[in-house]
N, C-alpha and C positions, 0 to 999 in steps of 0.2 A: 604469498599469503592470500586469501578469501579475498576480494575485494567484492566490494559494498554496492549495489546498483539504486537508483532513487530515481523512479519515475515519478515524471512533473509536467507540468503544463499548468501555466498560470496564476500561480499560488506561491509566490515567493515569501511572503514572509515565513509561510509553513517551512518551505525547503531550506531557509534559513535556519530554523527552530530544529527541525530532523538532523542537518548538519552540525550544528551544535550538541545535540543530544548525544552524537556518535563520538564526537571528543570526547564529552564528559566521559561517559557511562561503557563504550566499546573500547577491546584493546587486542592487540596481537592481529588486525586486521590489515587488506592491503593500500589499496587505493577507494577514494569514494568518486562515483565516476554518476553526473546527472544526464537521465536519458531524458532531453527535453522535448515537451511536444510541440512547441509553439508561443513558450512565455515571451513576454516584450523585453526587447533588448536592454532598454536603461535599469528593469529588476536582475538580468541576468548579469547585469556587469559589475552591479550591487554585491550581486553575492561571489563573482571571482573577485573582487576586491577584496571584500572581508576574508574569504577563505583560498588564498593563493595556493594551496597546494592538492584542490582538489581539479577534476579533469569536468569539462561540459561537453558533450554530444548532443549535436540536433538533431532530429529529425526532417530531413531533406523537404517536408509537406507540411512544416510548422506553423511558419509564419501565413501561409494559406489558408489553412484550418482556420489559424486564431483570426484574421479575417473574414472568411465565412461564415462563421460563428458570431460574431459582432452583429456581421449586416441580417442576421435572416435568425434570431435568437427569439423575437417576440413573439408568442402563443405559437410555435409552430413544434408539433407535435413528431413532425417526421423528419426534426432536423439532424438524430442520430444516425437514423439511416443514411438520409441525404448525407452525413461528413462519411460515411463510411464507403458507399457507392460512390463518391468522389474520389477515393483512393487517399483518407488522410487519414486514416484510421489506423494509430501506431504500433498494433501489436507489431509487424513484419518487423520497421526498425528494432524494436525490442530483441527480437527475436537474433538480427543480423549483427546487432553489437554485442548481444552474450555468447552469441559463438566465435566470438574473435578471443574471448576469455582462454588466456591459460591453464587454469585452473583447473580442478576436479569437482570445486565447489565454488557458488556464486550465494548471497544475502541479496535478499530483491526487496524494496522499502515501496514505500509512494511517500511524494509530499507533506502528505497531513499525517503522517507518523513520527515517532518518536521514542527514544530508550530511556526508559524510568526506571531499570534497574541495570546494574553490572554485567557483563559478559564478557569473558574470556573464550576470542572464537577461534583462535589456535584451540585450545585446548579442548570446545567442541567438534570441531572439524576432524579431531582425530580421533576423536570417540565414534565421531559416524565413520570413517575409513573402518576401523576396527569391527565396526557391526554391520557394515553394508547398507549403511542407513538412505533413505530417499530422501528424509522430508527433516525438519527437526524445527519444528512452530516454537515462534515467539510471540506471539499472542492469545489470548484464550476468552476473547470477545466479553472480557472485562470479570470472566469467573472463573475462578481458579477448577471447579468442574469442566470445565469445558469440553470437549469430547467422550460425553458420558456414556457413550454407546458402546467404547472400550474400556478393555480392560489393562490396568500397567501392568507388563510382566515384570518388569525389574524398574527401581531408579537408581538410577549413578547419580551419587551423592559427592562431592569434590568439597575439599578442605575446608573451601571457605564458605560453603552452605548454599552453593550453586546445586541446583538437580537437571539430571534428564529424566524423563521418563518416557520409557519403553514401552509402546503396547502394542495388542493386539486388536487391527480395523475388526468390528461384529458388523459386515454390512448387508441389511435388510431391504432399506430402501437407499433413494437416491440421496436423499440430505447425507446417507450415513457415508457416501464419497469422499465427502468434506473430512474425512480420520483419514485421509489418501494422500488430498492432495487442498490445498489453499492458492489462490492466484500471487501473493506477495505476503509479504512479513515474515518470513521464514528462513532457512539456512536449506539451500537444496543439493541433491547432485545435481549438477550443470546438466546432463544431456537429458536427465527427468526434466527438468523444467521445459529444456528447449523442445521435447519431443510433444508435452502439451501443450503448448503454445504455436510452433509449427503448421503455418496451415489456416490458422483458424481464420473466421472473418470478422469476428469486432472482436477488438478485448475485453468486453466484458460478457462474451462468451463463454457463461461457465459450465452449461450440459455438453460443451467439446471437447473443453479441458477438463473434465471429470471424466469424461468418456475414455477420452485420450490415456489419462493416468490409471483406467481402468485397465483399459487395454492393454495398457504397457507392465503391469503388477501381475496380472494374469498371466501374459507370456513368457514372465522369469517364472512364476508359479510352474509352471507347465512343462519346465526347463529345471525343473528342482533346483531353483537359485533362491536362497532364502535373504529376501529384504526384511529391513525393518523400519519403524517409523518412531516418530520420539518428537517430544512437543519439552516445552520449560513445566515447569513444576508452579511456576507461576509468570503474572504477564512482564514479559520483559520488554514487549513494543506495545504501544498504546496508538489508539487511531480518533484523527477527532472526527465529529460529527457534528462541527459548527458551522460548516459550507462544505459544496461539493464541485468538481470539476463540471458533472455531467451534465452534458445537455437536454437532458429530461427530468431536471430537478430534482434526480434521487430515483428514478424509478417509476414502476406504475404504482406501486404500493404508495406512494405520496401524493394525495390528493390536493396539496397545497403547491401550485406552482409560480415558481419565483427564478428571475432573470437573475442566476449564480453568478455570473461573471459580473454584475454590477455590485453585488457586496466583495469578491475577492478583488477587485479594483480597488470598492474604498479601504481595505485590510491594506493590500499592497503600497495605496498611496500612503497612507499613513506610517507604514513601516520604511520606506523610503525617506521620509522627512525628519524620520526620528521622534515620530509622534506615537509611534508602540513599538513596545516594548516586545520582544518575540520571547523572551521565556519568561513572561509572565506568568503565574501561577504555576511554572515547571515544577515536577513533573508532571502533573495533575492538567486539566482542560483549562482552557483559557476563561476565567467565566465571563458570563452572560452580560452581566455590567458593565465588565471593561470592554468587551466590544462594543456594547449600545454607545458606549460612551466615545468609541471611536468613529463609528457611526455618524453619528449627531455632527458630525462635524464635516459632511457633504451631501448625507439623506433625510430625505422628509421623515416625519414622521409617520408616514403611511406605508411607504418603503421598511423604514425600520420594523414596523409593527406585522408585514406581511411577512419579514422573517422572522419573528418571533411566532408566528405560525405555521411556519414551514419546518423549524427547528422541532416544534413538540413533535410535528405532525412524523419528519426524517427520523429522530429519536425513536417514534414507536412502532415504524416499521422493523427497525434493526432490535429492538425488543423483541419483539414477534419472530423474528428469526435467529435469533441466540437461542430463544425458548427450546426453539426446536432440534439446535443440533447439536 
């Protein structure tokens, strides 16, 4: 069966909350297996405890990283690059543990995701063998429009009010890629994923793996092999936007810059001690209060207050880019 991939790095109570979400709401799936980049070992033993029957992979260049990162995090602006030209940069591992996969088909998550509706992935997975499917999105960047660029040829409607839909990519320009291909939250064929990812130099390299997925549609194109692509009918994976991994606080698009790994520390410490609750507010986002409120109990309030503007600020970046695609 499909087994589950959840890239992580240091966001444990998230990766708790995503695993959880996959019992409730996932079924007919294989194994769930966390491709970790570098979390501290007393969160990672935390969650083999609670969840003994799931599998952890490191990343050989983890604990590194997440050292690096610590010492040279304040105001430095070139410290993406800098983990990357270091060689800690984990698409490769990514890349060298899903081709160990047996399968035909792999689900690639992150951390800060989660499943707020039902899915039957046997019963997907054989819908895409049946159609020669690429891609099959579980999220729709929180609007059931989501890739308005196309158009559904068909939905397969199932018994119990599950949909896919079927469509065809209209691609214009480059955002309109993104009806291709998405870096995680989806149901893929395996060697589509790997052939985007393959190669690249950072993971969040996404004009390589667009490129890549480009190239790779066009040469079954050209080969008269007719793919298809097919998203949910509506969001079945939800992604938060309450902290970030990244080491440039969200992007360029975020004018407000804030040292991430000191609030997912105090999330982590607190979920550790049994002082949050990780599916709080499930399905739905963790709200606002109940972090401050967790907060409050190792940050100043000057701290707290500069992610509360880094929040609107990450917020309406990812606005501005749902708008558009």
């Amino acid at each position: 069966m499909t087994n589950i991939y959840i890239k992580s790095f240091n966001r444990a109570m998230y990766l708790d909350r995503c695993i959880r979400s996959i019992k409730a709401h996932a079924r007919g799936y294989g194994t769930i297996i966390v491709l970790d980049d570098g979390s501290e070992e007393k969160f990672l033993e935390k969650i083999a405890q609670d969840h003994e029957d799931i599998i952890i992979r490191g990343s050989p260049n983890g604990a590194k990283k997440r050292q690096y990162v610590k010492d040279n995090y304040a105001e430095n602006n070139n410290l993406r690059r800098e983990v990357t030209d270091m060689g800690f940069d984990p698409a490769a591992f990514w890349v060298e543990e899903i081709k160990k996969d047996d399968n035909s088909f792999v689900l690639v998550m992150e951390d800060d995701t989660w499943f707020r509706e039902s899915i039957d992935i046997v019963r997907v997975v054989k819908n895409m063998e049946e159609n020669n499917t690429l891609i099959f999105k579980l999220m729709l960047c929180g609007r059931e429009n989501a890739g308005k660029g196309s158009d559904v040829d068909i939905r397969v409607l199932f018994d119990d009010g599950f949909a896919m839909d079927y469509y065809t990519p209209l691609i214009k320009e480059i955002l309109d890629v993104y009806q291709i291909f998405i870096l995680c939250l989806a149901i893929y064929r395996k060697n589509y994923w790997i052939n985007n990812f393959e190669g690249v130099g950072h993971y969040l390299d996404e004009i390589y793996t667009l490129n890549r997925a480009l190239e790779y549609v066009m040469k079954l194109q050209s080969e008269n092999v007719r793919v298809r692509f097919a998203r949910s009918a509506s969001e079945i994976i939800h992604q938060s936007h309450m902290t970030t991994c990244r080491t440039d606080s969200g992007g360029m698009g975020v004018p407000v810059k804030i040292d991430n790994s000191l609030y997912n520390k105090a999330i982590d410490e607190a979920w550790l001690k049994g002082d949050l609750d990780p599916m709080s507010n499930f399905p739905d986002e963790i709200a606002d209060d109940y972090l401050t409120s967790v907060f409050r109990r190792s940050l100043s309030d000057e701290e707290i207050g500069k992610w509360l503007l880094w929040r609107k600020s990450y917020n309406a970046m990812f606005d501005r880019i749902f708008e558009k695609m």
